[in-house]
C-alpha positions as CSV (number, residue, x, y, z in Angstrom):
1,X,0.3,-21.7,-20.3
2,X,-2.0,-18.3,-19.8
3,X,-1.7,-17.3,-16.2
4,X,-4.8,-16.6,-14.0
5,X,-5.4,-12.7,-13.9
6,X,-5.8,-11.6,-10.4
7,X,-8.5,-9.1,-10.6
8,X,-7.4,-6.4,-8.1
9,X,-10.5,-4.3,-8.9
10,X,-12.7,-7.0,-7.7
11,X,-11.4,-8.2,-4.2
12,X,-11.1,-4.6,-3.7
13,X,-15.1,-3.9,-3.9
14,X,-15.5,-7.5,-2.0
15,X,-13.1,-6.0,0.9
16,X,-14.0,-2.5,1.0
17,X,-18.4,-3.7,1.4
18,X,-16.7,-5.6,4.6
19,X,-15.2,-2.7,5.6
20,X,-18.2,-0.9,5.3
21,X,-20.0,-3.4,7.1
22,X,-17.7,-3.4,9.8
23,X,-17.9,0.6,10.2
24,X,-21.8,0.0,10.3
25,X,-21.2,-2.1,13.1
26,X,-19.0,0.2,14.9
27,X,-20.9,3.2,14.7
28,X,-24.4,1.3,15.9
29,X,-22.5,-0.8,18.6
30,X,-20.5,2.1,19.8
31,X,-21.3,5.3,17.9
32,X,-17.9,5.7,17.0
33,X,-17.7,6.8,13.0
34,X,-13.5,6.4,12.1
35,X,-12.1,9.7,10.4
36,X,-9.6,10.0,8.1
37,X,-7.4,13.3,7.3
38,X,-5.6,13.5,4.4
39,X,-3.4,16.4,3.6
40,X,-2.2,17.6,-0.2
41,X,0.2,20.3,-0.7
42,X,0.3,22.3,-4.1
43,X,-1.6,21.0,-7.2
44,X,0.2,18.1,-8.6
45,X,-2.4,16.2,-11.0
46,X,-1.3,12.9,-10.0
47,X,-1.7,13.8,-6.5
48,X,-4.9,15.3,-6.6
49,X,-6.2,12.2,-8.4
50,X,-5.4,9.8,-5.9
51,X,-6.7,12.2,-2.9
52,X,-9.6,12.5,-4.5
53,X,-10.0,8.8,-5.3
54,X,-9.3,8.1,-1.3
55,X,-11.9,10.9,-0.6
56,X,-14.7,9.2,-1.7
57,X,-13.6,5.5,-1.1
58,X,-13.7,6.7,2.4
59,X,-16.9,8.5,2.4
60,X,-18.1,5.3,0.9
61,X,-17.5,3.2,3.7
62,X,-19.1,5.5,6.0
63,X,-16.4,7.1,7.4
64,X,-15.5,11.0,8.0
65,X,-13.2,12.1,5.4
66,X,-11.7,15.2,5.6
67,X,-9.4,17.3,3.3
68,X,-6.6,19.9,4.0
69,X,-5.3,21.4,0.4
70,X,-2.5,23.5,1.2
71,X,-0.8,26.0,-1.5
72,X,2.4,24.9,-2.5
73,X,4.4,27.7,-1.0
74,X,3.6,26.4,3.0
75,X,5.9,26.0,5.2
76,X,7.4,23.5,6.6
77,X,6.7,24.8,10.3
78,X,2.1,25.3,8.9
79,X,2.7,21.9,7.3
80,X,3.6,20.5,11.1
81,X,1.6,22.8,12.6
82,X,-1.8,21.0,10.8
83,X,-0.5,17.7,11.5
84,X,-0.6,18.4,15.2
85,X,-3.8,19.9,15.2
86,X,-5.1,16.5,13.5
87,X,-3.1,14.9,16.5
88,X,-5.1,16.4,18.6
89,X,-8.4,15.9,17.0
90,X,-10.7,13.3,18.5
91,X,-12.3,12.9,15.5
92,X,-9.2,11.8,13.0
93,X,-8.5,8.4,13.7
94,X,-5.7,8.3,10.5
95,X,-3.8,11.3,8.9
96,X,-2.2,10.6,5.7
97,X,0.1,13.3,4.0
98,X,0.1,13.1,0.2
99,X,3.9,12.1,-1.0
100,X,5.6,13.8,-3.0
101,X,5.7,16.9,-1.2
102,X,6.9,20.0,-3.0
103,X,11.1,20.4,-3.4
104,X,11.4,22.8,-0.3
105,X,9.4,20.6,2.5
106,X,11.0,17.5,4.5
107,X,8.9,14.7,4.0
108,X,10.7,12.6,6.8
109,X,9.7,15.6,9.3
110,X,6.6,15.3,8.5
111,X,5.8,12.0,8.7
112,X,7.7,11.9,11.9
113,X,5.2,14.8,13.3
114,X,2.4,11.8,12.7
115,X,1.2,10.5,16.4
116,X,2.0,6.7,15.8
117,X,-1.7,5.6,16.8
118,X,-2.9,7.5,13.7
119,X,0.2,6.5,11.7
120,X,-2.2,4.0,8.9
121,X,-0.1,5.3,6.0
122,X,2.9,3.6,8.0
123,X,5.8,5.9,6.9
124,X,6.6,7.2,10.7
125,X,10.0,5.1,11.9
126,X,8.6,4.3,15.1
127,X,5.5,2.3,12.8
128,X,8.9,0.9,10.6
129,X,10.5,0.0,13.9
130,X,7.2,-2.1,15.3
131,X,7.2,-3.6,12.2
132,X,11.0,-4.7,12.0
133,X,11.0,-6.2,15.1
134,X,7.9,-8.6,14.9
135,X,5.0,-6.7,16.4
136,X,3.8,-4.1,13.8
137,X,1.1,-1.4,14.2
138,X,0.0,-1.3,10.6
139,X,0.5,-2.0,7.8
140,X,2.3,-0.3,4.4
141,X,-0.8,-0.1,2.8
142,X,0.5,-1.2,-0.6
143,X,2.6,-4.4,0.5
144,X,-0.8,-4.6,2.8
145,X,-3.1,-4.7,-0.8
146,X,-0.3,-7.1,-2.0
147,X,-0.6,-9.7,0.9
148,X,-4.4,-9.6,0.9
149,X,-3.8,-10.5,-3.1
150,X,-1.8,-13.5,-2.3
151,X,-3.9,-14.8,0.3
152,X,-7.3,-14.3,-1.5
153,X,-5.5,-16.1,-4.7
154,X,-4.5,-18.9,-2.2
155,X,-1.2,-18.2,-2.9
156,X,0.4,-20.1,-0.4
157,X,3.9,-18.0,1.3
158,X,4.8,-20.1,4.1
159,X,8.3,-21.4,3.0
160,X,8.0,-20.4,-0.1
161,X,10.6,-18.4,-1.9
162,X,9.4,-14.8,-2.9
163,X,11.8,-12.2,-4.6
164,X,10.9,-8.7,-4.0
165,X,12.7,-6.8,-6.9
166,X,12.4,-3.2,-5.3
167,X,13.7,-1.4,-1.8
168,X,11.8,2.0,-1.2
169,X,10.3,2.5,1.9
170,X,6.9,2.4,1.0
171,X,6.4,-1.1,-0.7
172,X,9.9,-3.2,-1.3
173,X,11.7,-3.1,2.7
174,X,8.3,-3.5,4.5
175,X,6.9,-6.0,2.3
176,X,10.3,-8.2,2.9
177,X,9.4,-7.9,6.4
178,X,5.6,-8.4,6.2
179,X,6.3,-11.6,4.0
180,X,8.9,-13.2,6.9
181,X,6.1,-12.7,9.4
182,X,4.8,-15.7,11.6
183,X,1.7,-16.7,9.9
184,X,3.2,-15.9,6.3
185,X,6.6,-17.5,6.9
186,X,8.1,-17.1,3.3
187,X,12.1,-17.2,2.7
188,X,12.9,-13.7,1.0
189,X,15.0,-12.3,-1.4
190,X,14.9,-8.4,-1.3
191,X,16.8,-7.6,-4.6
192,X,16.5,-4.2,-6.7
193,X,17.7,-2.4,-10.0
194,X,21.5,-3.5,-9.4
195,X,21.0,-6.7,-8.2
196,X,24.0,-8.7,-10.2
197,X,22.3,-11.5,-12.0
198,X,18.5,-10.2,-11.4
199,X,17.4,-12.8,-14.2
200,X,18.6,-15.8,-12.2
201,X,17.5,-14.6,-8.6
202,X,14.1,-14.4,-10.2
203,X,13.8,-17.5,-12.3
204,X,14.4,-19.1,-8.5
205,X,11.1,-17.7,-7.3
206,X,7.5,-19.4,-6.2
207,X,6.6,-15.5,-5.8
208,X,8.3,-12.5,-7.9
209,X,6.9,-9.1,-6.8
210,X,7.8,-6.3,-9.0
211,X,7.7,-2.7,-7.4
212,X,10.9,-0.7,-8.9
213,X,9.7,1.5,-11.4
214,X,10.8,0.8,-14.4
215,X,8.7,-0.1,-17.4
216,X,9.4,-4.0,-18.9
217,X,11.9,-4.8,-15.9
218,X,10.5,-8.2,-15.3
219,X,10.2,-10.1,-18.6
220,X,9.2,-14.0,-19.3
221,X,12.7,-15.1,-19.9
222,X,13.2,-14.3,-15.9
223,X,9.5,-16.2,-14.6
224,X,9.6,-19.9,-13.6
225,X,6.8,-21.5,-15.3
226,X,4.0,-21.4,-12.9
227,X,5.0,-18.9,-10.5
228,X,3.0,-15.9,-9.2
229,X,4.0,-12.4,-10.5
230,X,2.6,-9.5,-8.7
231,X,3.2,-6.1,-10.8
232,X,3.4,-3.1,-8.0
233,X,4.8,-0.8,-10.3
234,X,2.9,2.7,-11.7
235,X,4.7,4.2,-14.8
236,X,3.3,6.5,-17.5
237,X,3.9,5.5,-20.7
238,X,4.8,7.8,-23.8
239,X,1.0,7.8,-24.9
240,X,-0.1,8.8,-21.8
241,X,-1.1,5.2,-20.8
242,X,-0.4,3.6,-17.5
243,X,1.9,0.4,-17.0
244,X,3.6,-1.9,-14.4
245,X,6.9,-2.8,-14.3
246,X,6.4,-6.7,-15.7
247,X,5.8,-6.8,-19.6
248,X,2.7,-8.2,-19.2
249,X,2.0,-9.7,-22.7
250,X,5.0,-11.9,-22.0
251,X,5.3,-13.1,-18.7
252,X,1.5,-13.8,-18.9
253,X,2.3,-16.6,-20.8
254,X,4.5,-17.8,-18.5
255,X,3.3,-17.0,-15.0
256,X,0.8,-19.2,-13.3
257,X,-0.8,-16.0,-11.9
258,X,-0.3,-12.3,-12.4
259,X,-2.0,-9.2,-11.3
260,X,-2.4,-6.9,-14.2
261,X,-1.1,-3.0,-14.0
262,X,-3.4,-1.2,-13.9
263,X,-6.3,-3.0,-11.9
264,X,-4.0,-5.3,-9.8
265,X,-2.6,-3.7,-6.8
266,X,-3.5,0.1,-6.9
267,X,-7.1,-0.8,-6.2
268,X,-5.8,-2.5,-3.1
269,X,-3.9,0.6,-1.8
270,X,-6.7,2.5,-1.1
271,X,-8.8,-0.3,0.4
272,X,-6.1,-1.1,3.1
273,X,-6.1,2.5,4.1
274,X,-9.7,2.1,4.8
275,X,-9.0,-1.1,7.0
276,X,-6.0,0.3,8.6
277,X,-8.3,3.6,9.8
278,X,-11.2,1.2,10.6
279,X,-8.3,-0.6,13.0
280,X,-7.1,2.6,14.2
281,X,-10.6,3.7,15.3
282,X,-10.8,0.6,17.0
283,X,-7.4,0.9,18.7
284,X,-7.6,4.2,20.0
285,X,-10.6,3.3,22.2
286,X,-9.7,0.3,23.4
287,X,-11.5,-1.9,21.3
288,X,-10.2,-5.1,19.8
289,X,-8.8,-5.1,16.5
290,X,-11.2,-7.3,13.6
C-alpha cells in the first residue's frame, strides 16, 4: 500500500482565493478591509521568516497587514504597551505576537494583554477557556489547518479514534478538544513523549496526529494499515533540511493517507490566521461569521 499524499500546499491556495473572495465581499458590501498586526521581537531567522511569509499572505488576501519589529532588548512593560495600543486600534482586527520571545520577556503576559476579540492566534486563556468548555472563539490556527486537512481529505472523525501524540498549548491540548467538538465527534487519545506503550496506543488509531517534535517519533511499525497520519512536527535536520516528526519513507507505505513535512500542515497555519482575522473583522462589527 502507498498512502495518498495530502497536499497541504494546494488546499492552502484553494482556501486562501476564498478568503480573498470573502474580504472582497466585505470591503464592497461594507467597506470594512480586516487588519492584521503582527509583532517580532529581536532578529531570530526562523522568526522573521514566518512573519514575513504571514506579511504577504495577508496582503494577498486584501487585507491590512501591519508590522511592529521591536529590538530584542524591549521591555516587557513597551512590549504591553504596543499590544494595547493595537487594542485600541480600530483598524487591527487580529494581533499576533511572534513566539518565541526573547529569554527575558513573559510570553503568558503578553498574550494575556491580547483583547480576546482580536485573540486569532488563540493563545490568550480566556480564548483556551471558550474553547474548553464547548463554545470557542477561534481557533489554534495549526490544529485549525489540521481539521480543514481532514475534512477536505474526507477524513471522516465522528467516532472515530484519533491519537494526538503531543500536549503544547499551541497544537496537541486544543486539537484534543477541537476534535471532541459536536460536529467532529471523535474519541481521543491525547498521549506525548512518555506515554508508556506509545507503539500500541497508536497502532489503535483511525487518525494519528504527530506534533511533538522529535525527528522519526512515529514510524510504520506503530500505523494501522490504512489509517490517516497527519505529521505537525517542524525539526531542522543536520543538513539544514526541514522534517516532521513521522519517518515519512516508512509509514507512507503503510498509512492510507499522510500529509508530508514540509507542505502538509505549515501551509495551513498561515491560511487559518487569514480566516480567523477575516472572522474577527466580521465579529467585531456585528456581522455574522461565514
Amino acid at each position: 500500500m502507498t498512502a495518498r499524499i495530502l497536499d497541504g500546499k494546494a488546499l492552502a491556495t484553494e482556501v486562501r482565493a476564498r478568503i480573498a473572495d470573502d474580504v472582497a465581499a466585505l470591503r464592497a458590501e461594507h467597506g470594512i478591509v480586516p487588519g492584521l498586526a503582527a509583532v517580532l521581537v529581536g532578529e531570530d531567522p526562523a522568526s522573521q521568516v514566518y512573519v514575513g511569509m504571514k506579511h504577504r499572505a495577508t496582503e494577498a488576501a486584501g487585507m491590512v497587514s501591519r508590522q511592529h519589529v521591536l529590538p530584542i532588548d524591549t521591555t516587557q512593560e513597551a512590549l504591553e504597551a504596543l499590544v494595547g495600543e493595537l487594542n485600541d486600534d480600530d483598524a487591527i482586527d487580529g494581533i499576533l505576537v511572534q513566539l518565541p520571545l526573547p529569554a527575558h520577556l513573559d510570553p503568558r503576559g503578553v498574550v494575556e494583554r491580547i483583547v480576546p476579540d482580536k485573540d486569532v492566534d488563540a493563545l490568550n486563556p480566556y480564548t483556551a477557556g471558550r474553547l474548553a468548555t464547548g463554545d470557542p472563539t477561534f481557533f489554534s490556527a495549526t490544529p485549525y489547518g489540521v481539521l480543514e486537512i481532514l475534512a477536505h481529505a474526507g477524513v471522516e472523525t465522528a467516532g472515530a479514534h484519533v491519537v494526538v501524540v503531543g500536549r503544547s498549548n499551541l497544537v496537541g491540548r486544543p486539537l484534543s478538544v477541537m476534535l471532541t467538538l459536536k460536529g467532529r465527534d471523535a474519541t481521543v487519545t491525547l498521549a506525548h513523549s512518555r506515554t508508556r506503550d506509545l507503539g500500541a496506543i497508536c497502532r489503535s488509531a483511525d487518525v494519528i496526529v504527530a506534533a511533538v517534535g522529535r525527528i522519526g517519533l512515529i514510524t510504520a511499525d506503530m500505523v494501522r494499515p490504512g489509517a490517516t497520519v497527519i505529521d505537525v512536527g517542524t525539526n531542522r535536520k543536520d543538513d539544514g533540511k526541514l522534517t516532521g516528526d513521522v519517518d515519512f519513507e516508512g509509514v507512507v507505505e503503510v498509512a492510507g493517507a499522510i500529509t508530508p513535512a514540509p507542505g502538509g500542515v505549515g501551509p495551513m497555519t498561515v491560511t487559518m490566521l487569514l480566516q480567523n482575522t477575516l472572522e474577527a473583522a466580521r465579529a467585531r462589527r456585528g456581522l455574522p461569521r461565514r
